[in-house]
DSSP file (Angstrom, degrees, kcal/mol; ACC not computed):
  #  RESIDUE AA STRUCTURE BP1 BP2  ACC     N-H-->O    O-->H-N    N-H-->O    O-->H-N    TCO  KAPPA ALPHA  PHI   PSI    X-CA   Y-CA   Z-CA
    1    1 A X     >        0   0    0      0, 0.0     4,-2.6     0, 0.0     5,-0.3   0.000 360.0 360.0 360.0 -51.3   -3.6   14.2   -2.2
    2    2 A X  T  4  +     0   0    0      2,-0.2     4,-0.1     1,-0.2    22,-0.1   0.324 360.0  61.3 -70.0  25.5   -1.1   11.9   -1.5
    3    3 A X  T  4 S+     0   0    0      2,-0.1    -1,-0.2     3,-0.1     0, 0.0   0.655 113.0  41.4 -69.4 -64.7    0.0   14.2    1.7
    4    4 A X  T >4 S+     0   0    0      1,-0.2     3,-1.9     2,-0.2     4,-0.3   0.920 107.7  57.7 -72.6 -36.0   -3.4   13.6    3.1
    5    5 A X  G >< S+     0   0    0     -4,-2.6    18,-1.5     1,-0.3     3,-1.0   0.844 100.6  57.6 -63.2 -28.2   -3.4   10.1    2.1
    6    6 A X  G 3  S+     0   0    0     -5,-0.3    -1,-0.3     1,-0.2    -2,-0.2   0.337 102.7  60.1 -80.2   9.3   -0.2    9.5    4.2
    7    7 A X  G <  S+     0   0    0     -3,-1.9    -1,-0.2    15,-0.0     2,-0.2   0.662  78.4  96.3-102.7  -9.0   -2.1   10.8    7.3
    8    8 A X    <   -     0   0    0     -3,-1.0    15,-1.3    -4,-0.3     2,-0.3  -0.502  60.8-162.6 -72.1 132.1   -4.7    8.6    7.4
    9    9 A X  E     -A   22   0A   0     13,-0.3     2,-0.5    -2,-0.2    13,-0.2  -0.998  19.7-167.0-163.9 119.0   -4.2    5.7    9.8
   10   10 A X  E     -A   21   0A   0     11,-1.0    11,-1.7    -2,-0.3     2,-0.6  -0.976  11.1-167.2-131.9 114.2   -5.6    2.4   10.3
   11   11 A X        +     0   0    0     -2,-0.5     2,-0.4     9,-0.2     9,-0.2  -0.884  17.7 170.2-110.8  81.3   -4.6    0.6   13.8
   12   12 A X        -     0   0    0     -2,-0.6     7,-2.0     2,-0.0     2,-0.3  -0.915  19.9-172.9-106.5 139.4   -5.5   -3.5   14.2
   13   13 A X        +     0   0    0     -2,-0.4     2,-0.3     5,-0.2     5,-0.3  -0.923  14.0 157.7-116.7 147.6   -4.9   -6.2   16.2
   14   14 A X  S >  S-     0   0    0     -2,-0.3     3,-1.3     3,-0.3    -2,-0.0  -0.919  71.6 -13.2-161.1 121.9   -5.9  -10.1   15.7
   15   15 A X  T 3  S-     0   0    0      1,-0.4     2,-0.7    -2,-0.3     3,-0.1   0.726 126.5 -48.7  65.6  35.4   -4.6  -12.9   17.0
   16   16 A X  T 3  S+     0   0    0      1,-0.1     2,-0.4    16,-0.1    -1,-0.4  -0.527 111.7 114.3  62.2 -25.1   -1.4  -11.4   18.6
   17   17 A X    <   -     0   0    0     -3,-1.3     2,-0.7    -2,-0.7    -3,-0.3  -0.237  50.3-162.8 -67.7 122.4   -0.5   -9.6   15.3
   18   18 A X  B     -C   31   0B   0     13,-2.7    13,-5.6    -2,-0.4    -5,-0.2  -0.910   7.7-171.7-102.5 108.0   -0.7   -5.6   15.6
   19   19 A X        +     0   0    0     -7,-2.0     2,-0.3    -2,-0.7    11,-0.2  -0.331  14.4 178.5 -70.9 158.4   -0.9   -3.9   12.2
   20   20 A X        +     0   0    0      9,-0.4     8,-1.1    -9,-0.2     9,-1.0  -0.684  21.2 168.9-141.6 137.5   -0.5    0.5   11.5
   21   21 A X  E     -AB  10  27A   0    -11,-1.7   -11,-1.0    -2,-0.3     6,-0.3  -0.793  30.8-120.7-131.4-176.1   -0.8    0.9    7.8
   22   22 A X  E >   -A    9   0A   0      4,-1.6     3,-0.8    -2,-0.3   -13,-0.3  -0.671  31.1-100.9-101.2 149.3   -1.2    4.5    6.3
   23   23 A X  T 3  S+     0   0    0    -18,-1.5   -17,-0.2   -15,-1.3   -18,-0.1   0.669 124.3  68.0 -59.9 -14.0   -4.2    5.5    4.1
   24   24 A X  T 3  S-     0   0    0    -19,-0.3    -1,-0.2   -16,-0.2     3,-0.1   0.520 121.1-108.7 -53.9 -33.6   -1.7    5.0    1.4
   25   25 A X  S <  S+     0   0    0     -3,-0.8     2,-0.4     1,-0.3    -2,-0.1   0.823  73.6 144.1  90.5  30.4   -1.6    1.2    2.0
   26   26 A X        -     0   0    0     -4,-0.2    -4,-1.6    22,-0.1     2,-0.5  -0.831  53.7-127.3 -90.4 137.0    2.3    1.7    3.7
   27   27 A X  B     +B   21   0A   0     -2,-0.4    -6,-0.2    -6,-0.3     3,-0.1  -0.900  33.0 176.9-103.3 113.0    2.8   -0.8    6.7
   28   28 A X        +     0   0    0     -8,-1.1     2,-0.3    -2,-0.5    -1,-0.2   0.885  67.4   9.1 -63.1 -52.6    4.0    1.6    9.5
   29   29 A X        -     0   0    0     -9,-1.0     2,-0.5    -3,-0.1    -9,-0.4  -0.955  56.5-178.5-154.1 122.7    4.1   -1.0   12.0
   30   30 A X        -     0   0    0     -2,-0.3     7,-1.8   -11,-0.2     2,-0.5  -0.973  13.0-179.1-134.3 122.1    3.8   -5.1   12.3
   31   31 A X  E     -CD  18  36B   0    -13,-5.6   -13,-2.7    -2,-0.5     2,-0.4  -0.991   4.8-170.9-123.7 144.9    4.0   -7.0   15.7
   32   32 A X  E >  S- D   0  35B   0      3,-4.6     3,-3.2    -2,-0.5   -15,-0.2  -0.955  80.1 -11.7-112.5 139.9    3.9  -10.4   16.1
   33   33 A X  T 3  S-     0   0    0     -2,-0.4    -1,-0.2     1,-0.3   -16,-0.1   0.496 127.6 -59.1  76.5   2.9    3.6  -11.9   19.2
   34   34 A X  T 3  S+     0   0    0    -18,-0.3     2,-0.5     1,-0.2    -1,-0.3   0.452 117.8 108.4  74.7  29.3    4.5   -8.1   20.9
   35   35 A X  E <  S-D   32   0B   0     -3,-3.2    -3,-4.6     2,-0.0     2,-0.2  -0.950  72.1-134.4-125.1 145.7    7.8   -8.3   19.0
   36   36 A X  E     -D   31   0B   0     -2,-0.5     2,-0.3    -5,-0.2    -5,-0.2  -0.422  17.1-163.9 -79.9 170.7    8.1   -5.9   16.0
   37   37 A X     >  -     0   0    0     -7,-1.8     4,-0.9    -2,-0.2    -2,-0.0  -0.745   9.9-179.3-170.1 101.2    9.4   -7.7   13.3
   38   38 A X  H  > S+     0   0    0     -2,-0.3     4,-2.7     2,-0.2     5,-0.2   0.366  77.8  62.3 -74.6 -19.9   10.8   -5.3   10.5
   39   39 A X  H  > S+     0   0    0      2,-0.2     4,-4.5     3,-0.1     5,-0.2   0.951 104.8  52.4 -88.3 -40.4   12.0   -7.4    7.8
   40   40 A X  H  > S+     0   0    0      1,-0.2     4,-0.8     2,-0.2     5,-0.4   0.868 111.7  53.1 -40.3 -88.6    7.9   -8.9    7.4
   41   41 A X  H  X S+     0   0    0     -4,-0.9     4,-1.4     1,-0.4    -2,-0.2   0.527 105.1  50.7 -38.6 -47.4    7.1   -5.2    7.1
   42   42 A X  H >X S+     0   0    0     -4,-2.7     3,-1.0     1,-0.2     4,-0.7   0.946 114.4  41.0 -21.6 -70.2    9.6   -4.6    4.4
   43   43 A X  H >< S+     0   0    0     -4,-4.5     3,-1.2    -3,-0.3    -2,-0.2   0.800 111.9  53.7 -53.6 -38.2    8.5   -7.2    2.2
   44   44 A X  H >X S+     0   0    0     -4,-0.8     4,-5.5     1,-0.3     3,-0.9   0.829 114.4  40.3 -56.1 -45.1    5.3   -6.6    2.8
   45   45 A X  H <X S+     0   0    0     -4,-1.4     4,-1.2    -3,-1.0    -1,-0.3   0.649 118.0  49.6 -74.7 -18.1    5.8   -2.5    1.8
   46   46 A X  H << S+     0   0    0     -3,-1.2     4,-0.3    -4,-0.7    -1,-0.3   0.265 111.3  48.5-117.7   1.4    8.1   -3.4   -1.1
   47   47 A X  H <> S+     0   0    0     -3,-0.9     4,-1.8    -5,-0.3     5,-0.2   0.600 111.8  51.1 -91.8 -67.1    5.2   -6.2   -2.3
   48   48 A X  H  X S+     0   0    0     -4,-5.5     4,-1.3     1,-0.2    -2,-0.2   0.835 112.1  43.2 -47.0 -37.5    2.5   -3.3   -1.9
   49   49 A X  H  X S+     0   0    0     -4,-1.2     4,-1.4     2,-0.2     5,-0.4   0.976 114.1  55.2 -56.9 -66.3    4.7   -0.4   -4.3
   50   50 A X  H  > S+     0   0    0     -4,-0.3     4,-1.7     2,-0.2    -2,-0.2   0.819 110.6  45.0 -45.9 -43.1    5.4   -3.4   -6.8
   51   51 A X  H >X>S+     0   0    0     -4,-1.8     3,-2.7     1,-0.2     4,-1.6   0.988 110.9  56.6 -55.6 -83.0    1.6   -4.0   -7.0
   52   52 A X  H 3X5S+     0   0    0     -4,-1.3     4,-2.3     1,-0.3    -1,-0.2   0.573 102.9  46.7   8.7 -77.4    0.9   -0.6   -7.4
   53   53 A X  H 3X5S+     0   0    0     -4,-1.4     4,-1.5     2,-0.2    -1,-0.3   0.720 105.0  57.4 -67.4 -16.9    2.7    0.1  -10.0
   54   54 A X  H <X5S+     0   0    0     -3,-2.7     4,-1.3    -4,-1.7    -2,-0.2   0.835 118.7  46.0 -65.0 -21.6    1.4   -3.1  -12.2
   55   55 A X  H  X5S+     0   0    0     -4,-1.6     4,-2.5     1,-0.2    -2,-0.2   0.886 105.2  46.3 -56.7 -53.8   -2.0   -1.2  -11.3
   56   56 A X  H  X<S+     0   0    0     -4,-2.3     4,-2.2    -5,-0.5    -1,-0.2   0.930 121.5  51.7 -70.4 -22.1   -1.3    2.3  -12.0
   57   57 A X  H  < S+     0   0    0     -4,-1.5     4,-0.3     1,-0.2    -2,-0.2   0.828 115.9  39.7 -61.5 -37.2    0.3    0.0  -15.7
   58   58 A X  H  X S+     0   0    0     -4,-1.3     4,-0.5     2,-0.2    -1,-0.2   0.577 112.9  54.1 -81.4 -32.7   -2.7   -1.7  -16.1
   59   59 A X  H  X S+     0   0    0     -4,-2.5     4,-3.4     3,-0.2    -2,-0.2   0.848 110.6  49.2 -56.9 -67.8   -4.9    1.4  -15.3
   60   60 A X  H  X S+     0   0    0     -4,-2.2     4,-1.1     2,-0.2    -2,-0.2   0.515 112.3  46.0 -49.8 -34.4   -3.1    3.5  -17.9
   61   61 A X  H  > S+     0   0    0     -4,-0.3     4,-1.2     2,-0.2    -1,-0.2   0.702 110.8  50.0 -66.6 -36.2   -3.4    1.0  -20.7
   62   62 A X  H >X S+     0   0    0     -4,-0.5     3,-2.7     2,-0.2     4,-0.7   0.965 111.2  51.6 -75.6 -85.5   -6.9    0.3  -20.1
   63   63 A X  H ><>S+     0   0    0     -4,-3.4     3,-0.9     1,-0.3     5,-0.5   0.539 110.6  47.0 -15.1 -55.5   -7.4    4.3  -20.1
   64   64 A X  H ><5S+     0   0    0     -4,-1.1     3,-1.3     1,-0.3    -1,-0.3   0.839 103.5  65.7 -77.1 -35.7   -5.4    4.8  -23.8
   65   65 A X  H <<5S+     0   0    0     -3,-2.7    -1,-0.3    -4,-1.2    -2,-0.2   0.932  91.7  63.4 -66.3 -14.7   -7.6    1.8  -25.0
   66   66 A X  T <<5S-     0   0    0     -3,-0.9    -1,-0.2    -4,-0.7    -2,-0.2   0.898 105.7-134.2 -42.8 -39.2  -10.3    4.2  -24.5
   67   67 A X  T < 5 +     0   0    0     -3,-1.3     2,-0.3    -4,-0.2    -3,-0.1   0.582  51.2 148.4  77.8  29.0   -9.0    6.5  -27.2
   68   68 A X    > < -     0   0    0     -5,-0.5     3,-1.3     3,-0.1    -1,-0.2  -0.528  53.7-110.2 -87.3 164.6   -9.4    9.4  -25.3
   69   69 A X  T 3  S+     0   0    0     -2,-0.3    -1,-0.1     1,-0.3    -3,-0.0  -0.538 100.9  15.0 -93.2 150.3   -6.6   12.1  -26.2
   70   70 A X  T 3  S+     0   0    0      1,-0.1    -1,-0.3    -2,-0.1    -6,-0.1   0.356  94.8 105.7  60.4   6.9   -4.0   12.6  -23.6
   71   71 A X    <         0   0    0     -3,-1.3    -7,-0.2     1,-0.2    -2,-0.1   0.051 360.0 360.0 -79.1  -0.1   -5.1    9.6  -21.8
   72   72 A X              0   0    0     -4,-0.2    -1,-0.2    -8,-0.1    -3,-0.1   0.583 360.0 360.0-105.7 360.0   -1.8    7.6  -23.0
């Protein structure tokens, strides 16, 4: 699933900033201003995994408080 998700593609432009992200939520591509500008795009990709994972942390906890068996 994630395969597919990473094929998925989402193109925008606003205000001189040009976005590509992946269905995945990974920032292919940022221009400002019709310069790319990599190091935004890092943080940006290395904010969106940290969130992630407090998600998928938070997700999992909430699940086990269900009590359902193998849910922990």
């Amino acid at each position: 699933m994630k395969k597919r998700m990473e094929e998925i593609f989402l193109e925008l432009e606003d205000r001189g900033i040009k976005v590509r992200l992946r269905g995945d939520n990974h920032l292919e591509e940022l221009i400002v201003d019709g310069q790319k500008d990599e190091r935004i795009r890092d943080v940006l990709n290395k904010a969106l995994k940290e969130v992630q994972k407090k998600v998928a942390k938070k997700m999992q906890g909430d699940l086990g408080d269900l009590g359902i068996p193998g849910l922990k």
